[in-house]
N, C-alpha and C positions, 0 to 999 in steps of 0.2 A: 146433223149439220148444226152448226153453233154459228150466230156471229153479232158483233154487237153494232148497236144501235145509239147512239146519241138521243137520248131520253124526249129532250125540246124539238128536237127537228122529226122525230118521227111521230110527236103527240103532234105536232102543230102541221105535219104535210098530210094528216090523214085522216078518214072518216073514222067516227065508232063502229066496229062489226061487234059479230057474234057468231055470224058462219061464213065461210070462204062465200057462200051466194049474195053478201053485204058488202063483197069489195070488188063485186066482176062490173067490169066498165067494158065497154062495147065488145061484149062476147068473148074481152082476153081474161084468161083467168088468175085468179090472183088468190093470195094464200090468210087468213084474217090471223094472224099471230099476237098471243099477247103475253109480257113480261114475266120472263123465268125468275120469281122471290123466293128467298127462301122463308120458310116456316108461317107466319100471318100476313108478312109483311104485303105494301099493298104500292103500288104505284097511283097516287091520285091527283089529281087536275081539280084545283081550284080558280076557278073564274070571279075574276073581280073586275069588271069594264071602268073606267076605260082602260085599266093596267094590264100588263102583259098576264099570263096564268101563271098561278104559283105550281108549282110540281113537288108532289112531298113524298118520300118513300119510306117509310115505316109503320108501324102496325095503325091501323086507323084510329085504334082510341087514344095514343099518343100525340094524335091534329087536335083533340078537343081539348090538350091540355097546353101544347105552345101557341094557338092560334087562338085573339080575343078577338070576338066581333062587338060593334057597337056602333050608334046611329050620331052619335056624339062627334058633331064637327067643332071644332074652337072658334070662337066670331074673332081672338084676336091672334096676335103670332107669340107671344109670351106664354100662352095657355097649353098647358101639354095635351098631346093623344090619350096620354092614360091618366089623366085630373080624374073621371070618375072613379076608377079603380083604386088611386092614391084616397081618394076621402075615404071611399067605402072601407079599405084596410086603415084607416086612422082610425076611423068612428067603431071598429070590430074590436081594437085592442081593448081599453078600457072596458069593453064588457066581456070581454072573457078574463081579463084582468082580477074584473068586480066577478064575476060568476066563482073562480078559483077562491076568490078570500071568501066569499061567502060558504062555500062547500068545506074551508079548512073549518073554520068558525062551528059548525055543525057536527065535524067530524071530534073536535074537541071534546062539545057539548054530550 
């Protein structure tokens, strides 16, 4: 038997199981099913209060690379979300920059 599921409404009406004995409420029995992926991929619930949860489905180490976290609030409304990550890639150029001529410079020698 197959049937689908709308992703949001069935993370957000339901507890976490692990065995059908995690979802039996007053003696009815009830089935603990969890998302048919194919290959790594992975259904996962990201919580961020007060905001709704993010829902991401693909292989898990592919979230460590489009999701940045950071403790970095902006005190005004002109200042971006991602100001740290923008200096930290400005200040990286120029020394990989300097690291490449120095290693050409060497390579000559």
């Amino acid at each position: 038997m197959y049937a689908c599921l709308p992703a949001r409404k069935a993370i957000e009406a339901s507890q976490v199981c692990r065995t059908n004995m995690d979802c039996q409420k007053d003696f009815v029995p009830s089935l603990c099913v969890t998302p048919s992926l194919e290959n790594h991929t992975r259904l996962i619930r990201v919580k961020h209060p007060p905001h709704v949860d993010m829902l991401f489905v693909g292989h898990p180490m592919h979230l460590q690379y489009t999701v940045s976290l950071s403790s970095f609030v902006p005190r005004h409304n002109f200042l971006s979300i991602d100001l740290p990550v923008v200096i930290e890639t400005m200040c990286k150029y120029p020394l990989e920059y300097s690291l490449r001529t120095t290693n050409k410079l060497f390579a000559v020698c």
